[in-house]
C-alpha positions in Angstrom: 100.4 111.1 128.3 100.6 111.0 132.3 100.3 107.3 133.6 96.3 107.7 134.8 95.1 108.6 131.5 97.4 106.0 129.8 95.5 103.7 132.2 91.9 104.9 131.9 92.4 104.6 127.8 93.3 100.7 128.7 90.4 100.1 131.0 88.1 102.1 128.3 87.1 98.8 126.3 86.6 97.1 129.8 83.9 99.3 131.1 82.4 99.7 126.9 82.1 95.9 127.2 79.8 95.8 130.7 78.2 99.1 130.4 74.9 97.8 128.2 74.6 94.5 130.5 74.6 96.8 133.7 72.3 98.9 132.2 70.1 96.6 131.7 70.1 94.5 134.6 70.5 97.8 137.0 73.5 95.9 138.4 76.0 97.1 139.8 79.4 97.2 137.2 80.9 94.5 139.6 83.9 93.9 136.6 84.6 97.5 135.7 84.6 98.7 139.4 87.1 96.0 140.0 89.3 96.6 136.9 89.6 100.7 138.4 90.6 99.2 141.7 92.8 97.1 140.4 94.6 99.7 138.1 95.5 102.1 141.3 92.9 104.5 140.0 90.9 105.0 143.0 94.1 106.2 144.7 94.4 109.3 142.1 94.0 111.7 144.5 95.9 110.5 146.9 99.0 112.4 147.8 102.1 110.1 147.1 103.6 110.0 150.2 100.7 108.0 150.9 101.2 105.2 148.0 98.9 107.2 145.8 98.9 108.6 142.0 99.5 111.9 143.5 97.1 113.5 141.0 94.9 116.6 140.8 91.4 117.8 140.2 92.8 118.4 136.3 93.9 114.7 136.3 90.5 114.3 137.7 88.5 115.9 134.8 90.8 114.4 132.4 90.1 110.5 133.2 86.3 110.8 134.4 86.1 112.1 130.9 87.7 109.5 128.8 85.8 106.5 131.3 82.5 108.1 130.8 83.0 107.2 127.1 83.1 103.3 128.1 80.2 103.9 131.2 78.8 106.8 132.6 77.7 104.9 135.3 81.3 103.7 136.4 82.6 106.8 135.8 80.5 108.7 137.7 80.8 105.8 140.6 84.4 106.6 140.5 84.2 110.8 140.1 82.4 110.7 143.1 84.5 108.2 145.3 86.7 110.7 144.0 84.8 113.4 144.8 84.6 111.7 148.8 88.5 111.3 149.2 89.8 114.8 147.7 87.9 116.0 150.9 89.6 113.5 153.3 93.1 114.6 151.4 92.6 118.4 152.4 90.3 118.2 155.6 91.3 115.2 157.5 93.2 114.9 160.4 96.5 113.3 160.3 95.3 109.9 162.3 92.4 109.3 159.9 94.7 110.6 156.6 97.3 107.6 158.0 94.7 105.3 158.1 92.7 105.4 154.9 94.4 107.1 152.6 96.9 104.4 152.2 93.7 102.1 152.0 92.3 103.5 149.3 95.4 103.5 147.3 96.5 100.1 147.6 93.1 98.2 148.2 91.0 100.5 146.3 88.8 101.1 149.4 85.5 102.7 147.7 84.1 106.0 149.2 80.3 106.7 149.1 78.8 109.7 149.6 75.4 110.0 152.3 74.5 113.5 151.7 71.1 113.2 150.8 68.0 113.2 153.4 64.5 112.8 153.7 62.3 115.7 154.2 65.6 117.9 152.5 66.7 116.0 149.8 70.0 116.7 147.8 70.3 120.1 149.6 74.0 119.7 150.6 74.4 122.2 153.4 71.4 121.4 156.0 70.9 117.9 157.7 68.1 117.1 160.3 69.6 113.6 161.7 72.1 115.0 164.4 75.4 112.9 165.6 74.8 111.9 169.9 77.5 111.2 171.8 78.1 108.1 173.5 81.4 108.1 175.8 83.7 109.3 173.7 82.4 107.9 170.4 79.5 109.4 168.1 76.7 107.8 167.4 75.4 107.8 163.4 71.7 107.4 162.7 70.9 108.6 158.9 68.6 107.9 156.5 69.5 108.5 152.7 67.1 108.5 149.9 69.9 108.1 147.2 73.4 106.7 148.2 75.3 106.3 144.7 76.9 102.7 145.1 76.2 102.5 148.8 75.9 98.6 149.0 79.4 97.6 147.8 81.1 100.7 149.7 84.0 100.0 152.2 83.1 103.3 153.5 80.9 106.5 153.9 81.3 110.0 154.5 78.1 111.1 156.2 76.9 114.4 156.7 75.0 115.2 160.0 73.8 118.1 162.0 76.5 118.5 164.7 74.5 117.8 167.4 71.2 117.8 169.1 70.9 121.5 169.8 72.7 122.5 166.6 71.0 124.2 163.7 70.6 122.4 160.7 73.4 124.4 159.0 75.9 123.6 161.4 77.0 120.2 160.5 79.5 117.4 160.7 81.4 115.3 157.9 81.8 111.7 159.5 83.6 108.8 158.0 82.0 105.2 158.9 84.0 102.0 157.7 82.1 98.9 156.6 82.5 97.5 160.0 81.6 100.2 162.0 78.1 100.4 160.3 74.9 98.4 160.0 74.0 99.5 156.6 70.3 98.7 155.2 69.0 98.9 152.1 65.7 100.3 152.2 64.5 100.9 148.4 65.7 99.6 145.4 67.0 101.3 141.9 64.8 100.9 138.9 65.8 103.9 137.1 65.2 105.6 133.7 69.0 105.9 133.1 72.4 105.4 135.4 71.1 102.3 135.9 74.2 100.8 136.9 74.6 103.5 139.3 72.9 101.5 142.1 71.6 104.5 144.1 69.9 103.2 146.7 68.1 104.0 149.4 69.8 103.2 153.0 69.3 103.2 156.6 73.0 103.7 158.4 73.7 102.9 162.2 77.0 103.1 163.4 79.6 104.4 166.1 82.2 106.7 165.2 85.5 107.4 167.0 86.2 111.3 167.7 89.4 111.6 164.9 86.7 110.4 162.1 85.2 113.7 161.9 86.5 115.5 159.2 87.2 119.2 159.5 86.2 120.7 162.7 83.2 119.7 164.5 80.1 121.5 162.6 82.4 122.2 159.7 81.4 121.0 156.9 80.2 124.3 155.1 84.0 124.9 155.0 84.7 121.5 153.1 81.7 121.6 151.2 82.8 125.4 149.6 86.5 124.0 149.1 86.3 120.2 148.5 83.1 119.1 147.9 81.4 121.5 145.5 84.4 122.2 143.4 85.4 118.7 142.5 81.9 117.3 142.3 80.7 120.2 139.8 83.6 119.4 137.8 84.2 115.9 138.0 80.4 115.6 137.1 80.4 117.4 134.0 83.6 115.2 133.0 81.8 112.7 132.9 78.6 114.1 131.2 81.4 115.5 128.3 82.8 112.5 128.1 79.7 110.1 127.6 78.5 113.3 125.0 81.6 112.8 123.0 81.5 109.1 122.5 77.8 109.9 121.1 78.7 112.5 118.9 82.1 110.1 118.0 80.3 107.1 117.5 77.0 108.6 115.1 79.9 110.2 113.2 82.3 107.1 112.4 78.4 105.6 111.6 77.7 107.8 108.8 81.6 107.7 107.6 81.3 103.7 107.6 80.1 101.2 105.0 77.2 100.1 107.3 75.8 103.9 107.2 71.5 104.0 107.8 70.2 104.6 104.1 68.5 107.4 105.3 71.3 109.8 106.6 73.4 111.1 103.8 76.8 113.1 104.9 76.3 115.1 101.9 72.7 116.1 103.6 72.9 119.9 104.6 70.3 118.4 107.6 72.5 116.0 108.7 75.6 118.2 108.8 73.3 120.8 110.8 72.3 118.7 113.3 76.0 117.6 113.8 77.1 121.0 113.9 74.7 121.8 116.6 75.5 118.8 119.0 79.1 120.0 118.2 78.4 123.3 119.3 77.2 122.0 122.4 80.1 120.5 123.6 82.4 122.6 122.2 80.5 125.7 124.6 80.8 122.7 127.4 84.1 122.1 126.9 85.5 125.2 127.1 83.5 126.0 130.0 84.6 122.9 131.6 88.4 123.5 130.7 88.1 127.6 132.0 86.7 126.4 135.4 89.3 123.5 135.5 92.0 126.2 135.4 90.7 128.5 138.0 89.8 125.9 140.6 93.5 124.6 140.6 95.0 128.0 139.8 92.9 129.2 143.4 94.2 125.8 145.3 97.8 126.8 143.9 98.1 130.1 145.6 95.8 129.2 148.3 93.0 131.4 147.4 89.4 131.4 149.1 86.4 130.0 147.6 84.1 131.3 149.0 83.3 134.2 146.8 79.6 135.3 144.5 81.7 135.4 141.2 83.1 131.7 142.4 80.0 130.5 143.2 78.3 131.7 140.6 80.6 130.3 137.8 80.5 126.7 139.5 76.9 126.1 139.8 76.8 127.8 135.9 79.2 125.1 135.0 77.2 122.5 136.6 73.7 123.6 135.1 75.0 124.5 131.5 77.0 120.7 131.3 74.3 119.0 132.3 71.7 120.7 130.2 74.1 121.2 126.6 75.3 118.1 126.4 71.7 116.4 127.1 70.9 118.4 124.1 73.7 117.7 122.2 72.7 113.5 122.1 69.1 114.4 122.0 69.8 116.3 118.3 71.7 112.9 117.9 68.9 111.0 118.6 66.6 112.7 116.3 69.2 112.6 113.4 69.7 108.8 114.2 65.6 108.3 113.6 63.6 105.9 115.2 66.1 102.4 114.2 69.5 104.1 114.7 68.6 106.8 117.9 65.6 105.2 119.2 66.6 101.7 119.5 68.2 99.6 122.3 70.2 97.2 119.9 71.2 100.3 117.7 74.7 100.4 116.7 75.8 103.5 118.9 73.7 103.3 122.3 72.3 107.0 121.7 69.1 105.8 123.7 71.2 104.9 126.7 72.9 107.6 126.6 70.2 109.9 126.7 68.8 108.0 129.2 71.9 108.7 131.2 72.0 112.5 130.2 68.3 113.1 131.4 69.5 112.7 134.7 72.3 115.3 134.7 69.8 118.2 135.5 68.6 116.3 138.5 71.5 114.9 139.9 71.8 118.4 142.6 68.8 119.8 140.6 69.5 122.7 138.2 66.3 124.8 139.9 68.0 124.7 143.1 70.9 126.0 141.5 69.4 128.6 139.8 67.7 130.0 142.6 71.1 130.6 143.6 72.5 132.1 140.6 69.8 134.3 140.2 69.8 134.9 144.1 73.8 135.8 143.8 73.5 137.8 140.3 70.7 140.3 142.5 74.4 141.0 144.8 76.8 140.8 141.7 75.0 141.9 138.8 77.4 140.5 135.8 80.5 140.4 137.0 83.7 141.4 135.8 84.5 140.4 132.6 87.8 138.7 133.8 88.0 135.7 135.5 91.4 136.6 137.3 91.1 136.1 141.6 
């Protein structure tokens, strides 16, 4: 057992104990936030030499799973802060590296992501708010619809149009600290599920210094393709696993206890169905997960391009089947709980949270973007080899 999964199984019972008062309140998981922090896990990424765990995007997969069992809301707060400093790890310059890496290992300095835009929405590779230049400093004006976390951050990594004259493809990855920023919050988060989340809406004004862009100026498509889409697509279907698992986990030990519902018999050939089938699910996301997992660091390894159809095409697949099998998987569960034991809020497994929380993994980067793409790319590729080798 490496030392961050021994950790995230110790903090597991922390985040399980906040998650349904979070939810409810659409508060911010103040205690489990702090307890991640505290351990050294927001550093997992960070290279060693830095005062980081030194970890990797299969350390990554490995604990967003098991903390998405206590909160999916916490875990995907810390996948995504995650998410945030693997790009400063591989894209950053060596002044801004110096400076915040060893931040966010020792302090737990929290990363939030301002991709979103008005007018755009999650599309992750245009921006229409450009970056002005003021002396030798840039100047950040940005609006953002949804900013997971954004007011408790210590930071943001902001995507913007490089400049005035640029086209909206051609953008910029800036990092803003806390103090460098006015940050706003301009609509509030009453959501269906990831309550706890806190995805606001925010207004951002700040100046940047030059050495806080990340990657060359209008390069983000560059860390998007290596960093960003990678380690989002699979530290976000971690976390959907994860909190799929604990539903199947907990309906299961249920049924085996002494406090089983009256109405669902393990010897039932329904029930056993219906388990089978959410079982399935995750099993087929699983494996999917694990195969992508291994050829994302297998690439990074031998220093491979990403930017390849078959790539592409296997990523966003990984992203849209995750989010859609194991939404599936707790909605059978759900149904075989019935209306006390799926459908209520007090029920002894939280199945209705949990497919509160689901129902949002097909919109968080929307699966019909993504599979305009797919289809888009397959018209180019057709199939695709049947091996997966680079």
């Amino acid at each position: 057992m490496t030392k961050a999964i021994a950790l995230a199984t110790e903090l597991l019972p922390v985040l399980a104990q906040h998650a349904a008062k979070a939810d409810a309140e659409a508060a911010f998981p103040h205690e489990s936030v702090r307890a991640l922090r505290e351990s050294g896990l927001f550093g997992l990424l960070v290279p060693a030499e830095h005062g980081g765990m030194d970890g990797d995007l299969g350390d990554l997969v490995d604990v967003a799973a098991l903390l998405a069992g206590g909160c999916l809301s916490t875990a995907m707060i810390w996948a995504m802060h995650c998410q945030q400093v693997d790009a400063v790890v591989r894209h950053a310059g060596e002044r801004l590296r110096t400076e915040l890496l060893p931040r966010i290992a020792r302090e737990g300095y929290y990363l939030a992501s301002v991709t979103t835009e008005p007018g755009k929405g999650g599309h992750l590779l245009s921006a229409h708010s450009a970056l002005l230049t003021e002396d030798e400093n840039l100047v950040v004006q940005r609006s953002a619809p949804v900013v997971t976390g954004g007011e408790y951050a210590d930071g943001f990594l902001i995507t913007m149009k490089a400049g005035p004259d640029a086209p909206s493809n051609r953008m910029s990855l800036v990092h803003l600290d806390r103090t460098q920023v006015d940050a706003q919050v301009v609509r509030g988060w009453d959501a269906m599920g990831m309550r706890a989340t806190r995805s606001v809406g925010m207004r951002l004004s700040g100046i940047a210094a030059g050495h806080q862009v990340i990657g060359a100026p209008g390069g983000f498509r560059e860390i998007a393709i290596d960093s960003m889409i990678p380690a989002g697509h699979l530290a976000w279907s971690s976390c959907w696993l994860g909190a799929a698992r604990e539903a199947l986990d907990g309906l299961v030990a249920l049924i085996r206890s002494g406090q089983r519902p009256r109405g669902i018999s393990p010897d039932s050939d329904l029930v056993r169905h219906r388990l089978a089938r959410a079982r399935i699910d995750l099993e087929l996301s699983g494996a999917y997960l694990l195969r992508m997992r291994d050829e994302v660091l297998r690439r990074r390894l031998a220093g491979s391009p990403f930017n390849d159809r078959p790539l592409h095409i296997r990523l966003d697949t990984l992203k849209v089947a995750c989010s859609e099998l194991t939404f599936s998987a707790v909605d059978r569960l759900v149904q075989l709980g019935g209306a006390m034991t799926g459908y209520q809020r007090d029920a002894p497994v939280p199945l209705e949270r949990h497919f509160r929380d689901l129902r949002s993994a097909s919109l968080n980067y929307s699966n019909d973007r993504l599979l305009t793409a797919i289809g888009a790319l397959t018209l180019l590729d057709g199939a695709g080899p049947l091996s997966w080798a680079p």
